[in-house]
C-alpha positions, 0 to 999 in steps of 0.5 A: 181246366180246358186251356184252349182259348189261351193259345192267342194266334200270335204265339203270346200266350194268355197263361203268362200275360199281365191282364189274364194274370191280374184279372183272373187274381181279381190283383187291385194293386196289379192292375193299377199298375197296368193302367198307366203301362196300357193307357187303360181305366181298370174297368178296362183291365179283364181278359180270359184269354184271346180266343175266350168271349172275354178278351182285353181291349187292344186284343179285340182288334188285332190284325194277327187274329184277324188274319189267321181266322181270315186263313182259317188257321189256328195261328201263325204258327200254321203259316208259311208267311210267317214272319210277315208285316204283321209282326214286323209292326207289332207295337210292343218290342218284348211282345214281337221279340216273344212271337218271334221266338215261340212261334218256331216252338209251337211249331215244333212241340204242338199246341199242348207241349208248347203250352206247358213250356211257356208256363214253365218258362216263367218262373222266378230262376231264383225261387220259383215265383211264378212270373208274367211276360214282361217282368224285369224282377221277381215281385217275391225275391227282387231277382232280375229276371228276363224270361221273354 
């Protein structure tokens, strides 16, 4: 499966995030939970990745994909600004703690390598569930978990 339109500019990328994740699983019971986090209805809760023709709400309208498309770049990660105002005003704490470091490791593995090693990156330490961006525990064995 072409994997392309999940690499967002912003280094966050779209296989481990909440909406992907809940929309692609078709998750009810996910995405009412994500309602009330996001301040959105559930007809609101769809997304195929950032640069796919499905994109959430608030990714829509980002200032980070606008500026590197206004570049011509792929993402920050081909920047030499970075990091700049953009993500020192990004609006959710884990997502610029998560830019801050994946960035530098886009940098250094390549958009494939540092795809596959975000995937990896979010799983349950304890028993492998597969996790997303954000999670605080494992929704199959209640371990903590902090991957971001």
């Amino acid at each position: 499966m072409e994997k392309g339109h999940l690499a967002a500019p912003c280094g966050l990328y779209c296989g481990v995030c909440a909406i992907y994740i809940a929309h692609r699983d078709d998750n009810l019971k996910f995405k009412e939970r994500l309602t009330g986090l996001y301040g959105v209805g559930m007809d609101d809760l769809h997304c195929k990745g950032c640069l796919s023709d499905d994109v959430f709400l608030y990714c829509r309208v980002c200032p980070i994909k606008a500026c590197t498309a206004q570049k011509g770049i792929a993402g920050c990660h081909q920047c030499a600004d970075f990091p700049c105002g953009h993500i020192d005003a990004f609006p959710f704490p884990v997502g610029k703690r998560v830019i801050l470091r994946s960035i530098p490791a886009w940098r250094e593995l390549g958009t494939d390598q540092w795809m596959e090693a975000e995937e990896k990156r979010y799983h349950c330490p304890r028993c492998g569930n597969v996790l997303f961006r954000g999670a605080k525990r494992c929704r199959s064995c209640g371990e903590a978990a902090d991957m971001d």
